[in-house]
ZAFI-282678 format. One record per residue: x, y, z of N, C-alpha, C in turn; residue in one letter; residue number from 1. Coordinates in steps of 0.05 Angstrom, whole numbers, plus 5000, padded with zeros to 4 digits. Layout:
BEGIN
n_x n_y n_z ca_x ca_y ca_z c_x c_y c_z loba nutor
X Y Z X Y Z X Y Z A NUM $
...
REM end
This chain:
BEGIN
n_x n_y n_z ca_x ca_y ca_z c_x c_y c_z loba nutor
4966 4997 4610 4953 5005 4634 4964 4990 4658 X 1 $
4966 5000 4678 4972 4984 4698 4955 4965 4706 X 2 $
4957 4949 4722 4947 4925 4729 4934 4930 4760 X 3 $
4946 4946 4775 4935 4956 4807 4946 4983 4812 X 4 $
4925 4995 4821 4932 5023 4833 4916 5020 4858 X 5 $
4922 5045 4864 4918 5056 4894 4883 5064 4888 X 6 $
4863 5053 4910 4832 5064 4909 4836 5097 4906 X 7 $
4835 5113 4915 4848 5130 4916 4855 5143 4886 X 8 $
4872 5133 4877 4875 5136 4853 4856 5132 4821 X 9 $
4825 5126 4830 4807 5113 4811 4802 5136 4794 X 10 $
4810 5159 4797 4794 5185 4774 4831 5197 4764 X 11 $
4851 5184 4773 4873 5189 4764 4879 5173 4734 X 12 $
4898 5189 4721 4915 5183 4693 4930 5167 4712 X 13 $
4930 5140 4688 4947 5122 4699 4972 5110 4662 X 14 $
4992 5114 4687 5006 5114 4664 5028 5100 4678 X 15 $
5041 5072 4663 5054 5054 4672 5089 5065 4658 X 16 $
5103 5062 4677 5132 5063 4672 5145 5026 4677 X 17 $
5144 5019 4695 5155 4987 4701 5131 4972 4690 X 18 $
5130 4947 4683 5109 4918 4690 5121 4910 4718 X 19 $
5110 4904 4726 5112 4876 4751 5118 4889 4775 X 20 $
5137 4874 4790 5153 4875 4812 5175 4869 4815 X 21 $
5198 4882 4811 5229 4874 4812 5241 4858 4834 X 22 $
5228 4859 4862 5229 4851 4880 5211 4819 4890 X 23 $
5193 4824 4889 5169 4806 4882 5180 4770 4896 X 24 $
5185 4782 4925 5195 4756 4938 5173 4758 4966 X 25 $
5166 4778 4972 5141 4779 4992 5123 4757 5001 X 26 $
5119 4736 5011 5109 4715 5024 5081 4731 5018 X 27 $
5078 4744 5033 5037 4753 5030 5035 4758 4999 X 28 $
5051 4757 4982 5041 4776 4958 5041 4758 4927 X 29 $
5051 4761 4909 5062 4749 4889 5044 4753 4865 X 30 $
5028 4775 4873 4997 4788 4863 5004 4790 4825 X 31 $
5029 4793 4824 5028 4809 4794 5033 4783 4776 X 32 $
5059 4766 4781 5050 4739 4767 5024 4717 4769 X 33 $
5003 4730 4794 4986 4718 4793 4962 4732 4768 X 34 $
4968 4752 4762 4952 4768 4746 4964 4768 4723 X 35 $
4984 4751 4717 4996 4747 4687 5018 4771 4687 X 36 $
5037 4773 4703 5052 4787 4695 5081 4777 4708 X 37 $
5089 4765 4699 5108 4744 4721 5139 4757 4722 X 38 $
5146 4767 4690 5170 4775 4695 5169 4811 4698 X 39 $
5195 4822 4709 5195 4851 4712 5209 4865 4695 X 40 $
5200 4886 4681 5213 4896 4659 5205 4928 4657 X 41 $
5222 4944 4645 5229 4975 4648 5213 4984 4616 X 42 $
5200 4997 4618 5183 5015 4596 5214 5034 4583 X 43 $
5216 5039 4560 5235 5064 4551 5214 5082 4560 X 44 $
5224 5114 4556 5215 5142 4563 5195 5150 4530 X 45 $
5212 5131 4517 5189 5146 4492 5169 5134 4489 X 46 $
5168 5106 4500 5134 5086 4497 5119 5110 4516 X 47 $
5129 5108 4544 5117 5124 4561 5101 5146 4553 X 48 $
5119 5179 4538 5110 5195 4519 5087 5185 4506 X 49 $
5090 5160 4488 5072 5164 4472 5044 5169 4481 X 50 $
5044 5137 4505 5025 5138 4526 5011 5164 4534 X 51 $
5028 5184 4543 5021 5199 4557 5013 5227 4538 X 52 $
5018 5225 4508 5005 5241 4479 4974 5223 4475 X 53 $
4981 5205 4485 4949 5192 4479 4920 5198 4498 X 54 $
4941 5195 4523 4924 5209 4544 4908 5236 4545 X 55 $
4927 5255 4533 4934 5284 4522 4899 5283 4507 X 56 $
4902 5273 4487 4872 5269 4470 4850 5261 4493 X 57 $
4853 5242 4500 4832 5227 4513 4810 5245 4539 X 58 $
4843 5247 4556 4827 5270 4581 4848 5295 4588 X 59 $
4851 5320 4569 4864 5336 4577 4866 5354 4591 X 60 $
4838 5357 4609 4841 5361 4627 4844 5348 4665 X 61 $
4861 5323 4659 4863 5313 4677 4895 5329 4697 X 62 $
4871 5322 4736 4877 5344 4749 4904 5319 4765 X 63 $
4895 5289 4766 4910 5275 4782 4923 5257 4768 X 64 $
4947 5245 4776 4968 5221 4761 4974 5201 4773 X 65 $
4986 5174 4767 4977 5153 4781 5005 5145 4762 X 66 $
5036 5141 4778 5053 5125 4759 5055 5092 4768 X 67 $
5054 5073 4760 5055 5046 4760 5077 5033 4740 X 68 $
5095 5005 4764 5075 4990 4764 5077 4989 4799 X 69 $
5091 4966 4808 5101 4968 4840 5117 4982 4847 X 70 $
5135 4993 4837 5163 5003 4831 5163 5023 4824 X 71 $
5150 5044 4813 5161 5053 4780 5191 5064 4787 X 72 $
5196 5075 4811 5223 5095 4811 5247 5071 4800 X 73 $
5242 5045 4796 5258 5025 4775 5273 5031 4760 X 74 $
5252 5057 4739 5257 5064 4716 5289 5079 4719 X 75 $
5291 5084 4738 5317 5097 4738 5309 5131 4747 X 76 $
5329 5150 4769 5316 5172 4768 5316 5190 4746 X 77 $
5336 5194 4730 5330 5210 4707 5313 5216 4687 X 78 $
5308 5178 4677 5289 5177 4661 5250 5170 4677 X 79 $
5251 5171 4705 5225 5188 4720 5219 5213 4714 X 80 $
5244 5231 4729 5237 5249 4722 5232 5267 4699 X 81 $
5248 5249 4682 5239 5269 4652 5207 5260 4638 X 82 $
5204 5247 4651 5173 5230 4649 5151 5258 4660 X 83 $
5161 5257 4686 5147 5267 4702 5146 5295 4706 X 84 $
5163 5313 4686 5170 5342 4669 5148 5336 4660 X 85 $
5152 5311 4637 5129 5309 4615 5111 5317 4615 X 86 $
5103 5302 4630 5068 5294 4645 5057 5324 4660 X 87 $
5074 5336 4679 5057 5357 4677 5052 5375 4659 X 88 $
5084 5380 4637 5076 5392 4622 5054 5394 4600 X 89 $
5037 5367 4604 5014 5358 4586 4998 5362 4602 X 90 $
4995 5360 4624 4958 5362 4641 4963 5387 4663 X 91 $
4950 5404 4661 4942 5413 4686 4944 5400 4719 X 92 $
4958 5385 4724 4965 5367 4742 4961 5378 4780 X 93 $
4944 5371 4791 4947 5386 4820 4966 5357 4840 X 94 $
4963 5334 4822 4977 5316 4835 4988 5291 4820 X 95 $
5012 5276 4831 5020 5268 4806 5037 5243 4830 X 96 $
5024 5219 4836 5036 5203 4859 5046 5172 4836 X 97 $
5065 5154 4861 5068 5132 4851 5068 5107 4878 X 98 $
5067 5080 4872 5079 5067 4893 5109 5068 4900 X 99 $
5124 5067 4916 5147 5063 4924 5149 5040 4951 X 100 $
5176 5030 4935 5190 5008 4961 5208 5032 4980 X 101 $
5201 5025 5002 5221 5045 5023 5253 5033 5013 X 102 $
5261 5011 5006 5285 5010 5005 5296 5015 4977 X 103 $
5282 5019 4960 5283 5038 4936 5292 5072 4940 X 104 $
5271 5084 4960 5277 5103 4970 5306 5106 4989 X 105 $
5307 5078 5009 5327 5085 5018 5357 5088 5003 X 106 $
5356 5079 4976 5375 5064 4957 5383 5098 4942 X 107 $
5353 5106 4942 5367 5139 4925 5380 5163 4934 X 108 $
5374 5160 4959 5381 5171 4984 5364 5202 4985 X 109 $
5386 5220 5010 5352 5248 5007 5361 5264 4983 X 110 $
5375 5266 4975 5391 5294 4949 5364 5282 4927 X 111 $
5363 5252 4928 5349 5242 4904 5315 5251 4906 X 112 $
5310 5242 4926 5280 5250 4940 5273 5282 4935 X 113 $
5294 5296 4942 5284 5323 4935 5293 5324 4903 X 114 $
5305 5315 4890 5300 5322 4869 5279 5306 4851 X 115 $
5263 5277 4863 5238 5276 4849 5218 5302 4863 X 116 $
5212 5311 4882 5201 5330 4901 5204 5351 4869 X 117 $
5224 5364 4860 5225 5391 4837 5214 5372 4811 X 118 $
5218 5354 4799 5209 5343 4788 5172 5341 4792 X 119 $
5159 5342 4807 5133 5340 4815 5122 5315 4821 X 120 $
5132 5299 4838 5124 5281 4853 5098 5288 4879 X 121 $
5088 5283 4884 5071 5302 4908 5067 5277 4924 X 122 $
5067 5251 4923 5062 5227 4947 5069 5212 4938 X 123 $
5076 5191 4952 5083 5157 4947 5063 5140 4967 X 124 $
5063 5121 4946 5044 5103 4969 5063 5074 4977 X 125 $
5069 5078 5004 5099 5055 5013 5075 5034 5020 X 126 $
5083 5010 5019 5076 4988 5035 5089 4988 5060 X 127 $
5076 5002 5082 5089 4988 5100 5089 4956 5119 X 128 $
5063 4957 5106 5057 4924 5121 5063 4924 5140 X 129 $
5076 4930 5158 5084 4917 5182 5103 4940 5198 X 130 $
5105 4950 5219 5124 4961 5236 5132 4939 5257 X 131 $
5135 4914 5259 5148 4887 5270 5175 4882 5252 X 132 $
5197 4882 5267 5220 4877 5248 5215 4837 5245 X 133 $
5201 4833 5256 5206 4806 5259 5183 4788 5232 X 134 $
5163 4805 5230 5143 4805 5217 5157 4809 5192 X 135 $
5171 4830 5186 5178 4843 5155 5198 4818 5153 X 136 $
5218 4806 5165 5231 4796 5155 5221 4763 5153 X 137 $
5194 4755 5160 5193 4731 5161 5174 4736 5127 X 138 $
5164 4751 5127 5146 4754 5099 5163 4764 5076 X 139 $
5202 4765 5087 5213 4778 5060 5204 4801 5043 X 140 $
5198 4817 5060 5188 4850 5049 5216 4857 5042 X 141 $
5239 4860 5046 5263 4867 5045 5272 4897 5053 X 142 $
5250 4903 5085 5257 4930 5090 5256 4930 5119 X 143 $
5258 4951 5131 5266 4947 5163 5256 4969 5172 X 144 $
5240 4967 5203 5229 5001 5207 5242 5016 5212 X 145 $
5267 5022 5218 5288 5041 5218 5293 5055 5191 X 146 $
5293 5029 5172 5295 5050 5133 5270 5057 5126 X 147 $
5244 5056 5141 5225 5066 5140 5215 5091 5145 X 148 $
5232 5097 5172 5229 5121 5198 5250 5136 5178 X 149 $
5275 5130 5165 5296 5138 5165 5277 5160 5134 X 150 $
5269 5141 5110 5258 5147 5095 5236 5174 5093 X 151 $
5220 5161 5118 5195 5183 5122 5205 5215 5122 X 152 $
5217 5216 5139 5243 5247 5149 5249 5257 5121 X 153 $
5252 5235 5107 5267 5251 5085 5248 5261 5054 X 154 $
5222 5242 5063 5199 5252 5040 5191 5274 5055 X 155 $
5180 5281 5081 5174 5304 5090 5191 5322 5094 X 156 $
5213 5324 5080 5237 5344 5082 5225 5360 5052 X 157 $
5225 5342 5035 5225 5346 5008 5192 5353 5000 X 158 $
5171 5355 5021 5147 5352 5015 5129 5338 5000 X 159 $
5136 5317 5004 5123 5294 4993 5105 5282 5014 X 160 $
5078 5272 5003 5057 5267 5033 5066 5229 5020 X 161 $
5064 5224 5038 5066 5193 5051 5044 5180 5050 X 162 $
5035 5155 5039 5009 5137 5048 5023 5111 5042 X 163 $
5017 5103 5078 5025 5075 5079 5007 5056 5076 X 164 $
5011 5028 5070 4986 5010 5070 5003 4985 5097 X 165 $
4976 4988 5106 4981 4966 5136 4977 4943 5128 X 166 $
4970 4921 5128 4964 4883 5123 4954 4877 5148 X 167 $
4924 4885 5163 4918 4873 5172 4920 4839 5172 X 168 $
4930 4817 5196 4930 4789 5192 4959 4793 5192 X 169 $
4980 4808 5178 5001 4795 5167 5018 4780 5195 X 170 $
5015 4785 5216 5030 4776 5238 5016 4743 5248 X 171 $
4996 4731 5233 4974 4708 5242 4971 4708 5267 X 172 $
4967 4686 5281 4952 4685 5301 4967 4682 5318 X 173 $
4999 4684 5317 5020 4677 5341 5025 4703 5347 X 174 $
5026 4718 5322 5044 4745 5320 5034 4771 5327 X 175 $
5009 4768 5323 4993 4791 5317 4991 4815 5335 X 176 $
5001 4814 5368 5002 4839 5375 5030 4851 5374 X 177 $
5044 4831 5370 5074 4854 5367 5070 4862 5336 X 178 $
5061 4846 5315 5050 4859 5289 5040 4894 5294 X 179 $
5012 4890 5308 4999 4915 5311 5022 4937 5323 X 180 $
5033 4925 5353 5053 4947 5364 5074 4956 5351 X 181 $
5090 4943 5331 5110 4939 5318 5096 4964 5301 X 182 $
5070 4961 5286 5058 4977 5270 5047 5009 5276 X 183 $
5037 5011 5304 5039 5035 5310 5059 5051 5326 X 184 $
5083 5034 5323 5110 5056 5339 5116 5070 5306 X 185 $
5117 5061 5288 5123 5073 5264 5103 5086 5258 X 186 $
5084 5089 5258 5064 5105 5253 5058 5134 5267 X 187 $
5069 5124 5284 5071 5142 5314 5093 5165 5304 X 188 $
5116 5156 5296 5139 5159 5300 5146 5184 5273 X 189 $
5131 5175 5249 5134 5185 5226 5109 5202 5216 X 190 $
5086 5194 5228 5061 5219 5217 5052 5225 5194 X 191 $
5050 5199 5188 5043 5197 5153 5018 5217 5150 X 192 $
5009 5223 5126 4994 5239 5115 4972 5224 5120 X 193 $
4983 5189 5105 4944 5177 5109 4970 5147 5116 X 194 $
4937 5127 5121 4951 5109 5124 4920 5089 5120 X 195 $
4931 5077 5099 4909 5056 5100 4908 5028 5095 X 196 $
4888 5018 5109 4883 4983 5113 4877 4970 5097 X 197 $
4895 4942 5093 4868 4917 5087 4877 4899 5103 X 198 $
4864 4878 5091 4862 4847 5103 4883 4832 5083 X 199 $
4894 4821 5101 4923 4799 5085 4896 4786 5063 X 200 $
4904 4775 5034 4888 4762 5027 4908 4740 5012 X 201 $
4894 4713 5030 4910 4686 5021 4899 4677 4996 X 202 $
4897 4683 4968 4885 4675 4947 4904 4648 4933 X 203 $
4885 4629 4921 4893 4607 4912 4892 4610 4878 X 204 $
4891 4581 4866 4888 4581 4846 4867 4588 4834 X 205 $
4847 4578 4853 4823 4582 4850 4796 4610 4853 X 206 $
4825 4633 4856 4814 4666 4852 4793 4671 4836 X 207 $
4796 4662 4812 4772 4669 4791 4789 4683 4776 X 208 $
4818 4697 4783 4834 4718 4766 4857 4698 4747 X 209 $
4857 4669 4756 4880 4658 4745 4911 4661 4764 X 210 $
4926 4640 4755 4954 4654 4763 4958 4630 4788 X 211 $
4990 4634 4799 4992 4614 4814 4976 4623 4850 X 212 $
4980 4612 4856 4966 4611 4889 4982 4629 4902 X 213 $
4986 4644 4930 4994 4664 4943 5017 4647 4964 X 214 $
5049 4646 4966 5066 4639 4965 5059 4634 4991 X 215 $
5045 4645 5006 5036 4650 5037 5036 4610 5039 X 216 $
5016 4603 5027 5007 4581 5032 5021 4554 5030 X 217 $
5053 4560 5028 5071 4539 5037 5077 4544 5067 X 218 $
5079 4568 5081 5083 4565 5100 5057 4550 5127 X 219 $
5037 4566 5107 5013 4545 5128 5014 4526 5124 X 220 $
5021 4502 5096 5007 4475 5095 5037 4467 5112 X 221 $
5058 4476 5117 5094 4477 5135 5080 4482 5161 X 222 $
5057 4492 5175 5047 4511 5198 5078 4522 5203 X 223 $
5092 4530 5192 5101 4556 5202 5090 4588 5203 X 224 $
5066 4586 5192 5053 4613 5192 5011 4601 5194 X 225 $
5006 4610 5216 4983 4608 5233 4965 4632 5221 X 226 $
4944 4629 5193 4930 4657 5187 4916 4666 5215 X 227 $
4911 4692 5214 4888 4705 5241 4861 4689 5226 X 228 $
4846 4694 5244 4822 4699 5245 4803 4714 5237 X 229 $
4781 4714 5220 4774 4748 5213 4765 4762 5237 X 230 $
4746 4753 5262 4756 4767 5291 4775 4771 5301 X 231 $
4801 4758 5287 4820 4774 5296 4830 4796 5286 X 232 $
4828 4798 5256 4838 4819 5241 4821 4850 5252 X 233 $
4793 4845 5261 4769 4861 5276 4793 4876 5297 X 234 $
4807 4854 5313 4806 4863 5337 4840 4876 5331 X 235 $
4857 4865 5317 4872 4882 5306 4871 4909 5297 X 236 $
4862 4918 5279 4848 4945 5278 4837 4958 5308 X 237 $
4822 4944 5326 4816 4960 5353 4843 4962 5359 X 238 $
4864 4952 5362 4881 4952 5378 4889 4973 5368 X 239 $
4902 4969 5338 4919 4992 5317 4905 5017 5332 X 240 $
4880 5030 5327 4870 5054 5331 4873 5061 5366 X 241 $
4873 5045 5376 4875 5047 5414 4913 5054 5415 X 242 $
4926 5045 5397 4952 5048 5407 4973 5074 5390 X 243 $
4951 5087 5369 4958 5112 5359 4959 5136 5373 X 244 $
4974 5149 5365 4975 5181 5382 4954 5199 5372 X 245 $
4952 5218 5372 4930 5239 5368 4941 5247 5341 X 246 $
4946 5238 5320 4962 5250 5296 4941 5269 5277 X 247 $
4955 5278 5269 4930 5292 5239 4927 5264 5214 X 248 $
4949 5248 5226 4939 5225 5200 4909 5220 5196 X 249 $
4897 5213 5158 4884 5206 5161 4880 5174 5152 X 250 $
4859 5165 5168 4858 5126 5158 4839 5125 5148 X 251 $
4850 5100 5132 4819 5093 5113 4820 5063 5115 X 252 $
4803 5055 5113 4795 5019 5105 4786 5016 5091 X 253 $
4803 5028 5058 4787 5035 5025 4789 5018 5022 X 254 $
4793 4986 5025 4788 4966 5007 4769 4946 5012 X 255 $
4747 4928 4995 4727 4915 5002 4732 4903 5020 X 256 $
4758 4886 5017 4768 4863 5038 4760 4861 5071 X 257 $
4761 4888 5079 4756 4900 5101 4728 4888 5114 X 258 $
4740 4878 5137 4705 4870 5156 4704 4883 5159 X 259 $
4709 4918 5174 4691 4933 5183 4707 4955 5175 X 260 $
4688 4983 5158 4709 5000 5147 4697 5023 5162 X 261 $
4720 5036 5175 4727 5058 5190 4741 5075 5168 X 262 $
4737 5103 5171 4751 5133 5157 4749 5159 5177 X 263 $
4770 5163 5173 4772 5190 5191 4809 5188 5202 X 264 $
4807 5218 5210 4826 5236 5219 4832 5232 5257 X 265 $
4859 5217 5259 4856 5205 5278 4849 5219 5306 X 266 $
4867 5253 5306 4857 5269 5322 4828 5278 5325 X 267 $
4807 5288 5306 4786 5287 5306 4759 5256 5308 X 268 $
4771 5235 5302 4753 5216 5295 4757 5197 5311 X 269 $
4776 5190 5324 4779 5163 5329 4762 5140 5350 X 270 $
4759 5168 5374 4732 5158 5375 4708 5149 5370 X 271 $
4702 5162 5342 4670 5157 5328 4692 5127 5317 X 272 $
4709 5125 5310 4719 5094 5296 4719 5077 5314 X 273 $
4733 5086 5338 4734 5059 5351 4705 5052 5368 X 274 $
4680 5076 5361 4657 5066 5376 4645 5054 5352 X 275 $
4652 5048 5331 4645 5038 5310 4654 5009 5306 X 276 $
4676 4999 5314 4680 4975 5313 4675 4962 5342 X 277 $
4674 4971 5366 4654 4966 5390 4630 4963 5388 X 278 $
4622 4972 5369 4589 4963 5359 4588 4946 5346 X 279 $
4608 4938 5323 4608 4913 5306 4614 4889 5326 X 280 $
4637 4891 5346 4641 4859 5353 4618 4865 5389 X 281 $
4599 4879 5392 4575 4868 5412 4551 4854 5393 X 282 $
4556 4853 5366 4531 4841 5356 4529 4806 5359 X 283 $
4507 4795 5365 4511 4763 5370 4529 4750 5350 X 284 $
4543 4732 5362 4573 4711 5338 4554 4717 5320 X 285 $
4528 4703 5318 4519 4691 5287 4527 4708 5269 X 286 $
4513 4731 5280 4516 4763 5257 4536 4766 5246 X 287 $
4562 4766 5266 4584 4772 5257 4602 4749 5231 X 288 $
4590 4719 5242 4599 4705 5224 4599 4707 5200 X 289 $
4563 4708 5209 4546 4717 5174 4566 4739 5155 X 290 $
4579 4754 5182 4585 4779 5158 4617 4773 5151 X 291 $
4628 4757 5158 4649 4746 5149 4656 4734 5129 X 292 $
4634 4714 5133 4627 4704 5104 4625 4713 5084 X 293 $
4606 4732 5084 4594 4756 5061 4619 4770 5052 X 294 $
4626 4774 5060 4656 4792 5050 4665 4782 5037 X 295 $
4682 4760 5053 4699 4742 5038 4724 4752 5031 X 296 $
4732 4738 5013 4764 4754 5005 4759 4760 4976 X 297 $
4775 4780 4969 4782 4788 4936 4808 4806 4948 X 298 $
4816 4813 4918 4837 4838 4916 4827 4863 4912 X 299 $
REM end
């Protein structure tokens, strides 16, 4: 089973092709050796099968698919897509998504994209973390908003819907409005399908999950990296939604982490969102502290 999927993905067949992260140098991240999975390694196509004959029994009529782990297009494209023949040929399938690194994507180029697209890919979920070139390269994401923009063009060529994930915080407290602006010229620019939030989460040893501490935290105890504030991450989000265009994107703030969770369709909603987090930061500090607290961090 995989180890993390997409919220989104909670009533989907999940069926793992990679373990880990092949890449897995990300300053904010290091999530999968912290969850016991330290090294990265390629499933064969017939474990996969079997997996997915087991599934077959279990829920055969399942309508959605979920490939994992961070990576899966890892596996190599041939042996994806013969996966992913498989798989629909076993379920009734109306959707069938994975995570992807944009520079994975950028690596296969578009001939490849449209041919996971016939294969039955229907979305990827990119990290974009960040539209700040300065941001992506100080956190070692190993991608750039140009192979992002460049990327996007080429999944909506092939019809594939796009969901990015933002990192509220990731820019801390020096960075954080060229973070946000950096974040919605790409957003702007490319028109993702959805696009959804969380909160950077600085987890230690002391998670409750096990595993080493979040790599982030050499650069703070170095102060080369200044976390936000959770009023700031608040006011991040106001900014993000004030500096979007009228898109059909839709946003979500599916994860707990979130101080204040906004949903909706930016052309239709954004108003009711951003009069929604204008109501959260007029409530007295105390309230707001209180509810800072209460949250707290998890994954």
């Amino acid at each position: 089973m995989p180890v993390i999927r997409p919220p989104s993905e909670w009533r989907s067949l999940l069926v793992r092709l990679t373990r880990g992260c092949r890449w897995n140098r990300c300053r904010f991240c290091g999530i999968y050796p912290h969850l016991g999975t330290p090294a990265f390694s390629v499933r064969t196509v017939d474990e996969v099968r079997h997996d997915i004959d087991l599934l077959g029994q279990l829920r055969p009529k399942a309508e959605t698919a979920f490939f994992g782990d961070a990576d899966p297009l890892e596996i190599g494209l041939a042996p994806f897509c013969e996966i992913a023949v498989y798989l629909r040929r076993t379920f009734p399938l109306k959707r069938l998504t994975c995570y992807a690194r944009a520079s994975t994507l950028s690596r296969l180029g578009q001939e490849s994209i449209s041919t996971l697209a016939r294969a039955g890919l229907n979305r990827v979920h990119i990290g974009l973390e960040s539209g700040d070139d300065r941001t992506l390269r100080f956190h070692r994401k190993g991608q750039s908003p140009a192979m992002v923009k460049k990327v996007a063009v080429w999944l909506k060529d092939a019809g594939i819907e796009i969901s990015f994930y933002v990192l509220l915080g990731l820019g801390g407290r020096d960075h954080w409005q060229e973070h946000i602006a950096g974040t919605a010229r790409v957003i702007n620019e490319t028109a993702p399908e959805f696009v959804r939030l969380r909160r950077l989460w600085l987890y230690g040893e002391d998670s409750g999950i096990g595993g080493a501490e979040c790599p982030l935290w050499r650069e703070i105890r170095a102060g080369t990296f200044v976390p936000q504030s959770p009023e700031g991450t608040v006011r991040e989000l106001q900014l993000l939604l004030t500096s979007l265009d009228d898109l059909p994107t839709f946003i979500a703030c599916d994860h707990e982490n979130n101080y204040v969770h906004v949903v909706g369709r930016l052309k239709e909603d954004r108003k009711v969102m951003l009069a929604e987090i204008e109501g959260f930061l007029v409530r007295p500090v105390a309230q707001r502290e209180a509810h800072y607290a209460a949250v707290g961090s998890r994954i």
